[in-house]
N, CA, C and O atoms as a GROMACS GRO file, in nm:
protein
  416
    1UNK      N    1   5.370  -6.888  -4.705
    1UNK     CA    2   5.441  -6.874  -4.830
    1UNK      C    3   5.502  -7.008  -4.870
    1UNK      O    4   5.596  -7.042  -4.798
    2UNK      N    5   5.473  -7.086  -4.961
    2UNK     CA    6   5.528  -7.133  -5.027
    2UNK      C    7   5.683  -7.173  -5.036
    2UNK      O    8   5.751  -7.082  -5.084
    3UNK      N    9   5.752  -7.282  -5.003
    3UNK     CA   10   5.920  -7.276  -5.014
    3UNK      C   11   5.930  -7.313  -5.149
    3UNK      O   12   5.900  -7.432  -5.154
    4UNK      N   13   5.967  -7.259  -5.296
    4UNK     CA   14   5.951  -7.301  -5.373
    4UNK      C   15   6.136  -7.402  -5.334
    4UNK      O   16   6.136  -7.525  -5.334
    5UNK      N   17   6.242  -7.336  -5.311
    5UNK     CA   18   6.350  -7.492  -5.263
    5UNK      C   19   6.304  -7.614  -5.219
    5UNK      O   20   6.359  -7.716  -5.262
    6UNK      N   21   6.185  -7.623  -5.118
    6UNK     CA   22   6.142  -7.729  -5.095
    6UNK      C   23   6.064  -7.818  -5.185
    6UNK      O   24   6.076  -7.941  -5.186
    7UNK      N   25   6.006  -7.768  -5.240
    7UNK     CA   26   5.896  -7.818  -5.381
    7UNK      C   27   6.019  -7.878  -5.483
    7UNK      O   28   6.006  -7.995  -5.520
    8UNK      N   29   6.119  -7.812  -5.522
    8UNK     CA   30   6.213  -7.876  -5.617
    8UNK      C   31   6.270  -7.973  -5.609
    8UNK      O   32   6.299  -8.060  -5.690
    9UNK      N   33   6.298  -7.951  -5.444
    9UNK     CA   34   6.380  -8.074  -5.437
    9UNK      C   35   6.345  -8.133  -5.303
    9UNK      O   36   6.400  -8.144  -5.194
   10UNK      N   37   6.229  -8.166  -5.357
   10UNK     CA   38   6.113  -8.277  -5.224
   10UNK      C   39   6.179  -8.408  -5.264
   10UNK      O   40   6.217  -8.438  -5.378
   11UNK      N   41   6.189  -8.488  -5.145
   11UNK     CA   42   6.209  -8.625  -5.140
   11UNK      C   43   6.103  -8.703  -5.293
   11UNK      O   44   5.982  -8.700  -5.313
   12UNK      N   45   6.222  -8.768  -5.380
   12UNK     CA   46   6.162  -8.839  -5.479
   12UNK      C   47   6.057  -8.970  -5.438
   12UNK      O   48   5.975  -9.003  -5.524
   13UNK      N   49   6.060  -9.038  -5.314
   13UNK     CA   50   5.992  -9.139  -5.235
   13UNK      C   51   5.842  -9.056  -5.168
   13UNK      O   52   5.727  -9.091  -5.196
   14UNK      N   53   5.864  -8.988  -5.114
   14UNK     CA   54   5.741  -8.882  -5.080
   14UNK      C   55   5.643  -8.822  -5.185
   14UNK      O   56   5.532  -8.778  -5.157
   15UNK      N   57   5.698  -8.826  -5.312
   15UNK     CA   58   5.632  -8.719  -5.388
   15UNK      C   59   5.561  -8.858  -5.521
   15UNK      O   60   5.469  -8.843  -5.602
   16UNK      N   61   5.622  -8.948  -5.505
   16UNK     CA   62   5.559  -9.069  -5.559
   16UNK      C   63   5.472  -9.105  -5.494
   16UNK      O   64   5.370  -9.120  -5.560
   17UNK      N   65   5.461  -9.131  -5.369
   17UNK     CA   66   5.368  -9.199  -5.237
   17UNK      C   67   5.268  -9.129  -5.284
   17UNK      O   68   5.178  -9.183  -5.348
   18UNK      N   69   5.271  -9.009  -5.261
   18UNK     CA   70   5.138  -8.920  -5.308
   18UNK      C   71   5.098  -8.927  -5.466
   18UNK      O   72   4.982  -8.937  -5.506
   19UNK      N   73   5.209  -8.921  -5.545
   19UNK     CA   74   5.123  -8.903  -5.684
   19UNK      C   75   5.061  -9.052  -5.697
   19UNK      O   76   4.947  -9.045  -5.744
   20UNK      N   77   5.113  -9.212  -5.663
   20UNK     CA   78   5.051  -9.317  -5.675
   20UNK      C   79   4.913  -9.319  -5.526
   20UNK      O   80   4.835  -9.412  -5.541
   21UNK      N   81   4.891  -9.255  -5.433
   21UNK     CA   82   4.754  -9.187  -5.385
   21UNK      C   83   4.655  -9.172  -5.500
   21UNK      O   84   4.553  -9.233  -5.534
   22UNK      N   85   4.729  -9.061  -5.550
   22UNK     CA   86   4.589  -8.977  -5.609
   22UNK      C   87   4.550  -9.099  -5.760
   22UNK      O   88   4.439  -9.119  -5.809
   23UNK      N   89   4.655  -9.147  -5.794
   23UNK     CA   90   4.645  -9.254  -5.886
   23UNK      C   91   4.559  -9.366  -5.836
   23UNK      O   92   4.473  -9.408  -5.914
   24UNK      N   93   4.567  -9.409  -5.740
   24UNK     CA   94   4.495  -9.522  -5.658
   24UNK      C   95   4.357  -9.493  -5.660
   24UNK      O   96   4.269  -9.573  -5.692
   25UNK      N   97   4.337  -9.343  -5.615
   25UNK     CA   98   4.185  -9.253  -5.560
   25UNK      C   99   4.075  -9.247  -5.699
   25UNK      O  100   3.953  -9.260  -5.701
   26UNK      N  101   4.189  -9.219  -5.828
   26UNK     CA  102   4.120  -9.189  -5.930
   26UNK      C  103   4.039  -9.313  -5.992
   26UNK      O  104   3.934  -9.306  -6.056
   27UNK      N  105   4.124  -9.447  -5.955
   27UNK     CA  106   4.038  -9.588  -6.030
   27UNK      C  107   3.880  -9.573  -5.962
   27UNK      O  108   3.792  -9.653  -5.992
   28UNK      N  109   3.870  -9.517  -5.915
   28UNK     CA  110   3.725  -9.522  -5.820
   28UNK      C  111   3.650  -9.414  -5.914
   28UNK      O  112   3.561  -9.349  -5.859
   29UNK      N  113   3.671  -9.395  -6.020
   29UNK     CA  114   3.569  -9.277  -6.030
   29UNK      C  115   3.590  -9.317  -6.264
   29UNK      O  116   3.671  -9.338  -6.353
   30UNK      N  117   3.411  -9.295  -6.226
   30UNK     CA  118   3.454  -9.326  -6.403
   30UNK      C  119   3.537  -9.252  -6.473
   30UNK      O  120   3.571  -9.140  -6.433
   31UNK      N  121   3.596  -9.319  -6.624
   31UNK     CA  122   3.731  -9.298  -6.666
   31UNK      C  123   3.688  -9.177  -6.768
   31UNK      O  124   3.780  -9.128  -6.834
   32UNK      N  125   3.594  -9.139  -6.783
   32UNK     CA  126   3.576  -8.981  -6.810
   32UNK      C  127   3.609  -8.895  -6.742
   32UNK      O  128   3.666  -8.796  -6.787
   33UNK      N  129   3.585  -8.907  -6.636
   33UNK     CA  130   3.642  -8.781  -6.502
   33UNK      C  131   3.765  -8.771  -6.435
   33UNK      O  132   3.797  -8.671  -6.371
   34UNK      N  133   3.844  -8.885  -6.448
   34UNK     CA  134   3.974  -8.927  -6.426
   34UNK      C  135   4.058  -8.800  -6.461
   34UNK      O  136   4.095  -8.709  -6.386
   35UNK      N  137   4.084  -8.823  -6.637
   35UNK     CA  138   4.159  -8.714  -6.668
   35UNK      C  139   4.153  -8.567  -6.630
   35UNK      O  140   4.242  -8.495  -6.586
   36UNK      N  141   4.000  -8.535  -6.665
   36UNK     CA  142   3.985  -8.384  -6.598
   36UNK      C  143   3.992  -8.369  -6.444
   36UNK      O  144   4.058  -8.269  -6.414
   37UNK      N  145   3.962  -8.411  -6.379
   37UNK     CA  146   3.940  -8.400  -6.240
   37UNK      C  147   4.145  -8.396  -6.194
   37UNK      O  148   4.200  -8.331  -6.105
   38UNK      N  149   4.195  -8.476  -6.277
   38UNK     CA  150   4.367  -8.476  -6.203
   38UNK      C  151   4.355  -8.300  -6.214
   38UNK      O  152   4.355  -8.206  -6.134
   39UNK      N  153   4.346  -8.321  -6.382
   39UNK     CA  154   4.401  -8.137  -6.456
   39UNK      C  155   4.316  -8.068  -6.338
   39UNK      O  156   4.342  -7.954  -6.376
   40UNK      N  157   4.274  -8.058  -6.279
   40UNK     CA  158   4.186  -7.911  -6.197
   40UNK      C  159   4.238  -7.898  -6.087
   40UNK      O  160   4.248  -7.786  -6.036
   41UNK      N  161   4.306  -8.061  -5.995
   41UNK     CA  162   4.362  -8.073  -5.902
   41UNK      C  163   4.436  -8.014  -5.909
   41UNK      O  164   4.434  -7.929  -5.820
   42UNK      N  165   4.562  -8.002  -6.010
   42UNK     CA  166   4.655  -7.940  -6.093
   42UNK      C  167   4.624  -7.810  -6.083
   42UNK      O  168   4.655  -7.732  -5.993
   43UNK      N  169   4.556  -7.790  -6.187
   43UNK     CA  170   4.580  -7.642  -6.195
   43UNK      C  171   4.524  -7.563  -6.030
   43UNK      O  172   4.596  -7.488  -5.964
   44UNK      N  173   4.404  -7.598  -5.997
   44UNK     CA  174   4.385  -7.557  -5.852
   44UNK      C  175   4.537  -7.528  -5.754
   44UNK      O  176   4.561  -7.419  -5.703
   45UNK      N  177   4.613  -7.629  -5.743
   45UNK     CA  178   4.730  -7.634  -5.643
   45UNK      C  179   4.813  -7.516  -5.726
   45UNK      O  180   4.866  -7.435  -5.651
   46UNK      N  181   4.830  -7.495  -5.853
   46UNK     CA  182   4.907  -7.398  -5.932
   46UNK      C  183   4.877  -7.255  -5.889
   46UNK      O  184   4.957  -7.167  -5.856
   47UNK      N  185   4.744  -7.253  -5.896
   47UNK     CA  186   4.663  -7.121  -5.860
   47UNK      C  187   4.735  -7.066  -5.756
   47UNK      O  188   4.815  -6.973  -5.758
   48UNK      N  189   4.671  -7.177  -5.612
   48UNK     CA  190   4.681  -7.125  -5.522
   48UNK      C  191   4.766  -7.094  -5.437
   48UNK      O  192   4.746  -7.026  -5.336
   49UNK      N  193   4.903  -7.161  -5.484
   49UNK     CA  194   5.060  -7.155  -5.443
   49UNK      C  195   5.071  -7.057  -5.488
   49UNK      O  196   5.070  -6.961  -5.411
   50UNK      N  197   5.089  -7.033  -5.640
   50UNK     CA  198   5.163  -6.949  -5.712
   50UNK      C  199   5.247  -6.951  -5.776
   50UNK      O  200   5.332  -6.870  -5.812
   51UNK      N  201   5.206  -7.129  -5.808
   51UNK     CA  202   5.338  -7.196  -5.897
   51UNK      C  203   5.329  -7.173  -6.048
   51UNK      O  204   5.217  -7.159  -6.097
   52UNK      N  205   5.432  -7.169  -6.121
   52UNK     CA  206   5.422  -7.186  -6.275
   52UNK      C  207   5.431  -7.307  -6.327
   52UNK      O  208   5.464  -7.405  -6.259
   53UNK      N  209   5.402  -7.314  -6.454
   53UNK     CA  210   5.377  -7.456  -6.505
   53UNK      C  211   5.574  -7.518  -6.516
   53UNK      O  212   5.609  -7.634  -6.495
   54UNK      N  213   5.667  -7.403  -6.553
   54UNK     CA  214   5.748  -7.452  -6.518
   54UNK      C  215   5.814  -7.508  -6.356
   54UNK      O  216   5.899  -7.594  -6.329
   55UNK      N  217   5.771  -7.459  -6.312
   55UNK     CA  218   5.778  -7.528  -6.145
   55UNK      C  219   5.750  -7.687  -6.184
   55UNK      O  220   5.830  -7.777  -6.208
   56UNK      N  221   5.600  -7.686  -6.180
   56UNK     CA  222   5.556  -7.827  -6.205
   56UNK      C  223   5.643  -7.913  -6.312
   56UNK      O  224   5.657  -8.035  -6.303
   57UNK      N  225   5.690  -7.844  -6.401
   57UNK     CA  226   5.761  -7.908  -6.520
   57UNK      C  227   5.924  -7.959  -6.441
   57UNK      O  228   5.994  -8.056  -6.469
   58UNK      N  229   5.942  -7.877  -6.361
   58UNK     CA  230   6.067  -7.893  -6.297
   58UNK      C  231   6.058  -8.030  -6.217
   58UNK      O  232   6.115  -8.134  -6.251
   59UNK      N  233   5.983  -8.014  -6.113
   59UNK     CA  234   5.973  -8.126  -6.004
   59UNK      C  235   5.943  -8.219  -6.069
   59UNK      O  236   6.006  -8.322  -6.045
   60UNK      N  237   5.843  -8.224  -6.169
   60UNK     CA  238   5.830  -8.381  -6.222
   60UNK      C  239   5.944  -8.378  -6.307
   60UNK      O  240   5.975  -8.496  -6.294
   61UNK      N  241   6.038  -8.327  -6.391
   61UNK     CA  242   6.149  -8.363  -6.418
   61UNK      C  243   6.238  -8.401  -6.368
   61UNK      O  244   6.307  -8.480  -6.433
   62UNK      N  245   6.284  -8.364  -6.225
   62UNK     CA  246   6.367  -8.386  -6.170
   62UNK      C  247   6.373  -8.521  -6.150
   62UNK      O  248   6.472  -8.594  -6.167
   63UNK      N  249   6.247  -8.556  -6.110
   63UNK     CA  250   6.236  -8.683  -6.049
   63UNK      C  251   6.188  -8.794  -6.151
   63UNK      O  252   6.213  -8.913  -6.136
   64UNK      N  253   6.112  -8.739  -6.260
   64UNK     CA  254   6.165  -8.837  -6.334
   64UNK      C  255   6.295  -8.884  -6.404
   64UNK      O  256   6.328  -9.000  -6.432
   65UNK      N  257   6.369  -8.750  -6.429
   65UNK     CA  258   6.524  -8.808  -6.479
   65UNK      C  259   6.604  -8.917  -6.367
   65UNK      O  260   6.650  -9.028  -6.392
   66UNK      N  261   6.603  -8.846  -6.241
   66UNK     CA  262   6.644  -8.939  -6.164
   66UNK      C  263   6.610  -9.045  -6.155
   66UNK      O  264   6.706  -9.122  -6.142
   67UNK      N  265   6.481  -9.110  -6.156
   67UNK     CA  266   6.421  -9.248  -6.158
   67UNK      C  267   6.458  -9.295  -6.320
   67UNK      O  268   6.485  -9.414  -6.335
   68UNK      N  269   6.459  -9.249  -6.382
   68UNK     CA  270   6.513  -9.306  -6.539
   68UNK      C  271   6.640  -9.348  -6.540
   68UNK      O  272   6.686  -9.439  -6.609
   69UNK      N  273   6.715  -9.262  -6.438
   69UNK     CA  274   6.847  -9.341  -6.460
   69UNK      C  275   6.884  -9.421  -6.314
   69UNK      O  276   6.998  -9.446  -6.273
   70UNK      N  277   6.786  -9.447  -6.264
   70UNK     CA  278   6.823  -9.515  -6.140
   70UNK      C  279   6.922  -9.434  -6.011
   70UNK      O  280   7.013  -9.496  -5.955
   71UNK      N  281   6.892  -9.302  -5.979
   71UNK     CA  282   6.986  -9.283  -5.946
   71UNK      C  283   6.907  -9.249  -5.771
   71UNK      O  284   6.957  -9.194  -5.673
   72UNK      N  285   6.766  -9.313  -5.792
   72UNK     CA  286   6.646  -9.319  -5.684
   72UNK      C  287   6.610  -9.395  -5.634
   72UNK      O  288   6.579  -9.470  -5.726
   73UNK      N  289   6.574  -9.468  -5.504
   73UNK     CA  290   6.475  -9.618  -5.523
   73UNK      C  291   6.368  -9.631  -5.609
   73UNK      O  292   6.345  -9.735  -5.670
   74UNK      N  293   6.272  -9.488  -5.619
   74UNK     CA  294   6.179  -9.528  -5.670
   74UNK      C  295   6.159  -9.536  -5.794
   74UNK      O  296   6.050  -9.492  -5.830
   75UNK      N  297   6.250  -9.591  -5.900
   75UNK     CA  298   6.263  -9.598  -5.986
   75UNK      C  299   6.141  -9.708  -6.065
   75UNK      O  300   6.101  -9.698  -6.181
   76UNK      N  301   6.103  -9.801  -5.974
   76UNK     CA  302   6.043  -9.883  -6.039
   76UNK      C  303   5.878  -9.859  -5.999
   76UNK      O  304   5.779  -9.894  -6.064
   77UNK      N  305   5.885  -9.786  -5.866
   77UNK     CA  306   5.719  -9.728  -5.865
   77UNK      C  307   5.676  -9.624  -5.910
   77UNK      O  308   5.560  -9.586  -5.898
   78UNK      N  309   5.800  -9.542  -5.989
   78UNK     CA  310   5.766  -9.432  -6.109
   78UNK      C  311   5.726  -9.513  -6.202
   78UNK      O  312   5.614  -9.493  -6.248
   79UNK      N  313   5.810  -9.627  -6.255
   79UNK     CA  314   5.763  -9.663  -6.379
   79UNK      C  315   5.612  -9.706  -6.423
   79UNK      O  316   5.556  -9.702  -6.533
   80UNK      N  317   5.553  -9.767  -6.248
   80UNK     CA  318   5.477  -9.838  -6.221
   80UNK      C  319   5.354  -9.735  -6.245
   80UNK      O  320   5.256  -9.788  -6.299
   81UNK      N  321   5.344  -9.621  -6.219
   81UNK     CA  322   5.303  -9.470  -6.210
   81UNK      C  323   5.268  -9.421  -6.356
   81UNK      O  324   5.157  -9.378  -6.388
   82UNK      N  325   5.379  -9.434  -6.441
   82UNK     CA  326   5.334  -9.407  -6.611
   82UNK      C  327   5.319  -9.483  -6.670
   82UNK      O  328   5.283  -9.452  -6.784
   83UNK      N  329   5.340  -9.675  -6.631
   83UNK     CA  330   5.251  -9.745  -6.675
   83UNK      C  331   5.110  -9.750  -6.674
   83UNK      O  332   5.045  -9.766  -6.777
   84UNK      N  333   5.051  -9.734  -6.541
   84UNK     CA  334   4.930  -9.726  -6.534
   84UNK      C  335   4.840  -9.610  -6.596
   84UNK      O  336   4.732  -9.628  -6.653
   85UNK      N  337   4.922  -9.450  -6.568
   85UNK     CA  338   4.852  -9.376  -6.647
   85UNK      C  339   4.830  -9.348  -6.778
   85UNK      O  340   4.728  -9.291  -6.816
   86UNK      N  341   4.978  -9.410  -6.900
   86UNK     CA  342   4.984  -9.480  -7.003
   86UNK      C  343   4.840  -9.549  -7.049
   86UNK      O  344   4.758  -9.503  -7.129
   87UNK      N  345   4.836  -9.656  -6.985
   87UNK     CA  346   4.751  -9.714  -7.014
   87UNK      C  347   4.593  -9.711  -7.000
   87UNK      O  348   4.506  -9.776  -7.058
   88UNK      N  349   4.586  -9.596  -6.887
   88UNK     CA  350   4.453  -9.563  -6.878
   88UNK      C  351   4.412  -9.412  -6.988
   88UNK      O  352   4.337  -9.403  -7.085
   89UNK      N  353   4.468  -9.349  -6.945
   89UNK     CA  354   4.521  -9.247  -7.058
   89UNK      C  355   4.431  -9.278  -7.214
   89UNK      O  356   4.335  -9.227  -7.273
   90UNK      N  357   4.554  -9.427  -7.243
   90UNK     CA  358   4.540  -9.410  -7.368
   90UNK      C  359   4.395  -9.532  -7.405
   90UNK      O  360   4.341  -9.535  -7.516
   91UNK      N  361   4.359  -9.608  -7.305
   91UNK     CA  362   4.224  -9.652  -7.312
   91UNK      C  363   4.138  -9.546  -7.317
   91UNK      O  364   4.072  -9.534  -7.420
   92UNK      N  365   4.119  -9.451  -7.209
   92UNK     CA  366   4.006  -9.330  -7.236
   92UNK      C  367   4.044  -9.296  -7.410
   92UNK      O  368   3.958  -9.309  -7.497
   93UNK      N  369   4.130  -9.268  -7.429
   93UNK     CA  370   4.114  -9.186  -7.577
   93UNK      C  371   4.093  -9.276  -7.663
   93UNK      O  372   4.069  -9.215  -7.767
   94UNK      N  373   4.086  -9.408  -7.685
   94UNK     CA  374   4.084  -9.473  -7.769
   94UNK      C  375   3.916  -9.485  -7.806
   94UNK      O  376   3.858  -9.494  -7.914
   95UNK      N  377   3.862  -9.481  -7.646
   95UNK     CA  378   3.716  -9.513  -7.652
   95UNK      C  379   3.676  -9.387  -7.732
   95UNK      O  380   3.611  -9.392  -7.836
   96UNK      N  381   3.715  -9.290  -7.682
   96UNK     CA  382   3.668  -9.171  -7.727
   96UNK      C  383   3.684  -9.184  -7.890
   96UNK      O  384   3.584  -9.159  -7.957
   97UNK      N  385   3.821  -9.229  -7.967
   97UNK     CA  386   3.785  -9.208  -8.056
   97UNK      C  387   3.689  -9.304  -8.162
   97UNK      O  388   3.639  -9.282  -8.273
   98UNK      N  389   3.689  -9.410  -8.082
   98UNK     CA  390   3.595  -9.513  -8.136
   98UNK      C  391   3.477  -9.464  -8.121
   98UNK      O  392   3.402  -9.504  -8.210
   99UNK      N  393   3.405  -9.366  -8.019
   99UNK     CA  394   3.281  -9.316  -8.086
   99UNK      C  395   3.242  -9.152  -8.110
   99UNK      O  396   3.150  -9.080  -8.070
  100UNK      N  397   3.333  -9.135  -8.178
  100UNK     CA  398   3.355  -9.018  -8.244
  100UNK      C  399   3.388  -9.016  -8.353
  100UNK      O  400   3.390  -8.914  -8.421
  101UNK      N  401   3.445  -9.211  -8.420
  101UNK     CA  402   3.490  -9.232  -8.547
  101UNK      C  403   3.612  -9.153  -8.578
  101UNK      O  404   3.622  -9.112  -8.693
  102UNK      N  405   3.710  -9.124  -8.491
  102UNK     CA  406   3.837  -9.104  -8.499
  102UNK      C  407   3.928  -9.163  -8.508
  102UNK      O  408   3.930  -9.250  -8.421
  103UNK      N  409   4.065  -9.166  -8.608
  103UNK     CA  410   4.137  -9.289  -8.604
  103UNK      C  411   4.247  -9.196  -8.534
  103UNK      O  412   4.270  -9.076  -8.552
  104UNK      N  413   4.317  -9.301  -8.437
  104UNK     CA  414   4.399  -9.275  -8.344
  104UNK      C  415   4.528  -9.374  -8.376
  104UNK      O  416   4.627  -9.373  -8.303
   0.00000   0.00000   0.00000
């Protein structure tokens, strides 16, 4: 069973280590599959816990408010975390809409 206490309030240093993992894992794989492949990881782990999207909405809140206001170390390898997906993110969609003739 699942501790959902533990999931909320998992070490903010632990739960970065891993999300910059799977961030690291994903540059290896073309930037079409990137995005979907996180979402399935996602929803898969949702499934099979039995978590709700507010769960997930929680823990990454938590820890991002805390890293926003510094009140974490990892304040600067969060940032480092939505810089990169920022920017890959918004490269995939850009391509996309450049050949789809979408203005973005």
């Amino acid at each position: 069973m699942l501790n959902r206490d533990a999931l909320i309030n998992a070490n903010s240093d632990d739960v970065i280590d891993v999300a910059l993992a799977i961030a690291d894992r994903l540059q290896d794989f073309p930037q079409h599959l990137r995005l979907a492949g996180a979402m399935l990881f996602l929803q898969t782990c949702t499934e099979l816990t039995g978590t709700t999207p507010q769960d997930v909405a929680m823990v990454a809140g938590n820890i991002r408010t805390a890293a926003e206001k510094g009140l974490v170390d990892p304040g600067k390898r969060h940032k480092a975390l939505v810089g990169f997906l920022r920017e890959d993110v918004m490269e995939w969609r850009q391509k996309v809409a450049e050949e789809e003739g979408i203005e973005v």
